[in-house]
N, C-alpha and C positions, 0 to 999 in steps of 0.2 A: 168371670171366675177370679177369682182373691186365692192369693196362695204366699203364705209365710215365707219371709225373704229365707229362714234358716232351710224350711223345707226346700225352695229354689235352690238356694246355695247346695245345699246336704251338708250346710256344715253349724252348726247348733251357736243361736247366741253366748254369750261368753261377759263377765266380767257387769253382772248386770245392765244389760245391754249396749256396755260399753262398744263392742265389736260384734255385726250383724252384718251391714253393708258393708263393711271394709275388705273385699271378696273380687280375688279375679274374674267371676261368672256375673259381676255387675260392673264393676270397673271396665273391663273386657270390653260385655254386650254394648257400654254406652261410647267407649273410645273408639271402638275402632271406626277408620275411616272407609265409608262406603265406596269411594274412588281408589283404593289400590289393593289388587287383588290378595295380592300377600297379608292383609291386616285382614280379609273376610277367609283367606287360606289357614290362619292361625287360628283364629276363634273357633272354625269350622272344626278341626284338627283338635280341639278342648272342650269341646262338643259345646259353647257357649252361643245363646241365640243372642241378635242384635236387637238391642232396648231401640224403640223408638221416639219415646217417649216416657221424660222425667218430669213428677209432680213433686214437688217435697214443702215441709212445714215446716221449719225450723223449731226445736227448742224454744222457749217464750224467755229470752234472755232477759229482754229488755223489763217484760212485764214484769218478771222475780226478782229484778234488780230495783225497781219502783218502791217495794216494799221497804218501810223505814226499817223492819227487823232482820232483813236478810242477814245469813251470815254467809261468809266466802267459802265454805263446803254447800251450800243449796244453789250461790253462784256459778261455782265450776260446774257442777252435777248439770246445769240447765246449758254451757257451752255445748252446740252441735259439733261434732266432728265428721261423721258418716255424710250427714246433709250435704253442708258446706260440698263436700269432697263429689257427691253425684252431682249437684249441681254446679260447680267448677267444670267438672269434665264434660256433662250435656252443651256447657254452654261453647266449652271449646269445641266442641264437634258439633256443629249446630247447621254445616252443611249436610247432618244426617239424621241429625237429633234435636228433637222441641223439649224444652224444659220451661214449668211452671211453674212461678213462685210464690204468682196473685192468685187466690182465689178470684177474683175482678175477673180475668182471664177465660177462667171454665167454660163459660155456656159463648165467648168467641170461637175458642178451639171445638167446639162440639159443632158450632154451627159450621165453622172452615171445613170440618172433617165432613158431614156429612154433603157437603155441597161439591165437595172435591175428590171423592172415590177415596177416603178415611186418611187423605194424605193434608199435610199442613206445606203452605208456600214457605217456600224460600225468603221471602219477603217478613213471614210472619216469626219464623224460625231466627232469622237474625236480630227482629224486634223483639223475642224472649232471652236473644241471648242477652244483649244488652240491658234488658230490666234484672236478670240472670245476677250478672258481675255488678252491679248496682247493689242489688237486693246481700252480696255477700261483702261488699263493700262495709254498707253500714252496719252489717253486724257484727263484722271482725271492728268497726271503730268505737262501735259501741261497750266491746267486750276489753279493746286495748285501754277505754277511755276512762270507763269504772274502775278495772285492777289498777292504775294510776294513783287512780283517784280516792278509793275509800278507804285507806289504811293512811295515805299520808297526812304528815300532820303542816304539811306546808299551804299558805293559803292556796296557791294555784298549782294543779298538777302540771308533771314535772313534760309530758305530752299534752296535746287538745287535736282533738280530732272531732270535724265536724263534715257531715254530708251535708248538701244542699241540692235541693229538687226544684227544677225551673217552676215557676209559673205559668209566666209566661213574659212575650218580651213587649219591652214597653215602644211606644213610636219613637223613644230615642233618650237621652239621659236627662242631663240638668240644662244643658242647651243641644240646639237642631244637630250639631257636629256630630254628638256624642250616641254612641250606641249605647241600649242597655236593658236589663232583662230585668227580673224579680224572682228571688227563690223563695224556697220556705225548708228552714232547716228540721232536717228529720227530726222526733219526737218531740217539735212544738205543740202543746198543750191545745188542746181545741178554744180555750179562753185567751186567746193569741190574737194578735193582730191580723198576721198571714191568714188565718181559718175564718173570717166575719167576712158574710156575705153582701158582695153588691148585689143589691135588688133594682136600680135602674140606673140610666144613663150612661153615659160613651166611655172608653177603655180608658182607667187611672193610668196618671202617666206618673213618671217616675218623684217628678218634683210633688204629686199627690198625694202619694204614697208617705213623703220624707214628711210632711206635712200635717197628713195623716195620724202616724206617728208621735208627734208633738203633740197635737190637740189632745188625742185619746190621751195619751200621760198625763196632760195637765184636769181635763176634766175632773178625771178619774181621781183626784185627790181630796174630791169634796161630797160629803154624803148627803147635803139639800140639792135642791133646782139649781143646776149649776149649767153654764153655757162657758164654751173658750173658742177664741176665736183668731186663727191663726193664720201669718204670712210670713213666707219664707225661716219656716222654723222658730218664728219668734210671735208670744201675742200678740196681737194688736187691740184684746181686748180681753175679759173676762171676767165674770162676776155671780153670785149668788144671788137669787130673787126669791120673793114668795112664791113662783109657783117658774114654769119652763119659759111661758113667753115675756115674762120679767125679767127673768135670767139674762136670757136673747138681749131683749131692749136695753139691758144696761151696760151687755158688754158691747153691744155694738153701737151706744151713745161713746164708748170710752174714745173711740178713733174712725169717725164715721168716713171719712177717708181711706183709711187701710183696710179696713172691713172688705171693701171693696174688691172679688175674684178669690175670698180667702177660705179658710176650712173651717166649716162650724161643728163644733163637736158638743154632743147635749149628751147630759147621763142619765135623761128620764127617755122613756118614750115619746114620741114629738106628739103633740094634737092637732089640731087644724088651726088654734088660734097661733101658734107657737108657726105653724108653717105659714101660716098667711102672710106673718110678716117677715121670715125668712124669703121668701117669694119676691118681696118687692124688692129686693137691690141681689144682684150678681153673685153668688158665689159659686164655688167648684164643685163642692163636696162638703154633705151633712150626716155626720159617722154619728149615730143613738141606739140605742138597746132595742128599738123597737121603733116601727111604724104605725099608727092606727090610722084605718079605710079613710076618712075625713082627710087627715096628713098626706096619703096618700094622692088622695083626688086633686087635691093641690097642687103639691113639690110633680109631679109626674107630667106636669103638663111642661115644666120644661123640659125637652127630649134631652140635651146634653148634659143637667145635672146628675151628678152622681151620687146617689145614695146608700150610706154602707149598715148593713143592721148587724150589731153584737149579738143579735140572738139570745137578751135578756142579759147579757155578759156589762158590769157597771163596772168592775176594777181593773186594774194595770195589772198583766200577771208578769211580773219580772224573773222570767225563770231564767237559767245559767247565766251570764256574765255580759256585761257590756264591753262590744270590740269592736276598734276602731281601725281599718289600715293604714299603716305609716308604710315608706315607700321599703319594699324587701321584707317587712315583717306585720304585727300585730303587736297592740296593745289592748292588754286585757283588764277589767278593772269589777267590782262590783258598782251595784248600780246605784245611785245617789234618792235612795228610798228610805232612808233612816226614819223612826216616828222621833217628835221633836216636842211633846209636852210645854205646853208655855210655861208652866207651870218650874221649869227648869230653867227656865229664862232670867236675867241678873237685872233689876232697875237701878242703874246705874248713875242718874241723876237725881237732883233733886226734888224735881215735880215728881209725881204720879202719874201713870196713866190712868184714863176713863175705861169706866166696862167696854165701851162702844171703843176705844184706840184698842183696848185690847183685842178686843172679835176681827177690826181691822187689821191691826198688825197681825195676828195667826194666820189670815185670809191673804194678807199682802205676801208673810214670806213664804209660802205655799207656790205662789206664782213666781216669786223669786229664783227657785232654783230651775225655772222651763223658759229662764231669759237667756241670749245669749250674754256673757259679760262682758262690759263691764255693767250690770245691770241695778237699774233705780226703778222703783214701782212706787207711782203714788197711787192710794185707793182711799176712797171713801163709803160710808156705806159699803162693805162687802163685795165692792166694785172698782176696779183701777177705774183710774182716771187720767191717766197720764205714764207713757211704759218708755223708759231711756233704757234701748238696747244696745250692745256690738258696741259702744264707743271704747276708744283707746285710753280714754283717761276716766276717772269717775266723777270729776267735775263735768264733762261735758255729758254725759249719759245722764246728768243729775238735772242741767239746763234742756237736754233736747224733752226730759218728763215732761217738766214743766211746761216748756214751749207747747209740747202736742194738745196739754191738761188746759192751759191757758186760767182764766179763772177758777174752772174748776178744780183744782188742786189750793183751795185757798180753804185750809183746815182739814188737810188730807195727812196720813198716814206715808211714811214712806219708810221701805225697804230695800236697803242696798245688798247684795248678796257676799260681800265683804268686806273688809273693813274700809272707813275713810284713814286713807294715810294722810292728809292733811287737813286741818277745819275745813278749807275751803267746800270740801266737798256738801258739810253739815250749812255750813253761811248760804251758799246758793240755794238750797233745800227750804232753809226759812224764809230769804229773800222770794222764794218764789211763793209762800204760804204756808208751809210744810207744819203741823202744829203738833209732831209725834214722831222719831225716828225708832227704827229698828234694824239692827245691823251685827256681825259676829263678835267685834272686838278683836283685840290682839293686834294693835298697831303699836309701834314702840311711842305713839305721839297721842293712844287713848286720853292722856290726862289731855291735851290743848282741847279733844274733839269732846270729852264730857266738860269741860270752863265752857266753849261754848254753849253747848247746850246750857247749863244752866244760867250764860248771860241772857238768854235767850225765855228761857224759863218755860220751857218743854220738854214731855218728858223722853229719855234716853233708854233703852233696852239694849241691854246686848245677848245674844245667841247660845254664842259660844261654838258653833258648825257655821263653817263657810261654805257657799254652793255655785262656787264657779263653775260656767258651764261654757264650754268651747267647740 
């Protein structure tokens, strides 16, 4: 039987249904505690029966808040207050009272009830409360986080509030010592990281994940057959091909050493020729938009690989803010996805560049900003060849390119992701081959770093954005 909360109550909604549930005869039936007499002698005495059970739907705040046109009169209108307030209360009385928040939920509760003489455990009742105060958690942060946020004209509001839902936990951090888990912050976008399914092998551990991570960004910056291929957050390879297992073979000719245990990330769906030779040497984890049966039949026969499929998902989706913890607080920042037009780009020396330095150089600083710094990228053909990351100086990140590149950087492209503060850094670059630099400018000593260049008679690009990455 279904019966109108006003007719329950006998007391008539009010204020466009501003006020309906807000009523001692629901308040009452869910609080009071079934352990002392005096709280079932009062309600008794108000003639109010005891609720045993609260299902409620919240207001779709979140979803009316999505809308690029909302205004803050269709906002507020969509805050629950009646909700919220039953299911606060069920959840605090929850030694007497179940409260639903998931639809997910319904047909456990129906099956606990009918297996249990219509009564729900103890067990199960404490597991609704806490999904309960969860479930009103994010959506009073959700509602504190928007009114913040969409009137001010400051770049970051002036609160952040963010929920986060376990995954699950990982065998332990970045080393054995270290514990550590994986969340997924509520209303990540299904084109997320967190929501792309593993479809085989053994539990991603946390340094997978951070890794993870990396690849997909860097892949995802480039609209051909593109492979990247990644260790300890840094590439160790990466490049464009005619076609997927091109891709593969160039970036993982760029560092066939590092390659080795690392994260492959492709932005087509893989094929079997593309997996055959991912197959032959060691990695962790091969994150693609897709798997085809063939690719399958392959990659599966290692049992510990891990494979993550985007579910046709090819871009980075950068939604809310990049944050980092510092110790006590956060640093919050937008994320380093600007579009960079060569086209906007300053030729700053005397030479020219060729078509072909040019497709290199757009290709080079792409990878540029997914090094850590101080970072030098040689690439040829639409493929590093040689990747100086992490060093302290840019001379030296400039020499270990080279070292890695060996010959092969002899008529390559190189990419610094800031400026050289001293020639030296521009001298070691040609001393090692280098036949094209590109880099931001804005050193007080640009005039020495472009004389060389043109001692040198190659040509100079400057940016004009720097992409240090830390």
């Amino acid at each position: 039987m279904v019966v109108e909360v006003s007719e329950y109550t006998g007391f008539p909604e009010m204020m466009e249904g501003r006020v309906k549930t807000l009523h001692p005869k629901i308040s009452g039936g869910i609080l009071a505690d079934r352990r002392k007499e005096e709280h079932m002698r009062q309600i008794a005495e108000a003639a109010i029966e005891p609720i045993d059970l609260v299902c409620v739907n919240l207001y779709p705040f979140a979803a009316t808040i999505a809308r690029p046109d909302v205004t803050l009169d269709e906002a507020i209108e969509n805050i629950d207050i009646g909700g919220p307030t039953m299911i606060r209360a069920a959840a605090k009385n929850f030694e007497g009272v179940a409260v639903v928040v998931d639809a997910s939920w319904y047909s456990k509760i129906v099956d606990e009830m009918q297996t249990n003489d219509g009564a729900i455990t103890r067990d199960t009742r404490y597991a609704l409360c806490k999904e309960a105060f969860k479930h009103t958690a994010m959506y009073d942060a959700t509602i504190a986080q928007w009114l913040y946020g969409h009137d001010s004209k400051a770049e970051f509001p002036e609160v952040l509030t963010y929920t986060l839902e376990k995954i699950m936990d990982t065998r332990y951090g970045e080393n054995p010592h270290q514990k550590a888990a994986y969340y997924k912050q509520a209303g990540a976008p299904a084109d997320t990281l967190v929501n792309f399914k593993q479809i085989h092998g053994k539990e991603l551990s946390y340094n997978n994940i951070l890794d993870m991570n990396s690849a997909w960004g860097l892949v995802c910056e480039f609209a051909g057959p593109a492979c990247a291929i990644i260790k300890h957050s840094n590439p160790c390879g990466c490049a464009i091909g005619l076609d997927l297992a091109d891709a593969y073979q160039k970036a993982y000719e760029s560092d066939t050493v590092s390659a080795f245990g690392g994260i492959v990330a492709l932005n087509q769906m893989v094929d079997k020729v593309t997996a055959e030779k991912i197959a032959s040497i060691f990695v962790e984890v091969i994150i693609a938009p897709g798997f085809d049966q063939d690719s399958l039949d392959t990659l599966t026969k290692k049992t510990d690989l891990r494979l993550i499929d985007t579910g046709g998902v090819t871009e980075m989706d950068y939604f809310d803010h990049d944050i980092r913890r510092v110790n006590g607080g956060v640093l919050v920042q937008d994320f380093d996805n600007i579009e960079e037009p060569v086209a906007n780009w300053t030729v700053i020396s005397e030479a020219k560049p060729t078509d072909a330095q040019w497709k290199d150089m757009a290709f080079a600083w792409k990878v540029a900003k997914h090094v850590k710094s101080n970072a030098i990228i040689y690439v040829k053909d639409q493929a590093t060849v040689g990747v100086g990351a992490g060093q302290m100086s840019r001379v030296d990140s400039t020499w270990l390119g080279a070292r890695k590149g060996g010959e092969k950087v002899r008529g390559a492209v190189v990419a610094s992701d800031a400026f050289f503060p001293f020639r030296d850094g521009l001298d070691a670059a040609v001393e090692a081959g280098a036949a094209c630099i590109v880099e931001p400018g804005g050193s007080i000593r640009d005039d020495e770093v472009i004389a060389a260049a043109n001692e040198y008679g190659i040509p100079l690009v400057f940016t004009g954005k720097r992409h240090f990455r830390h």
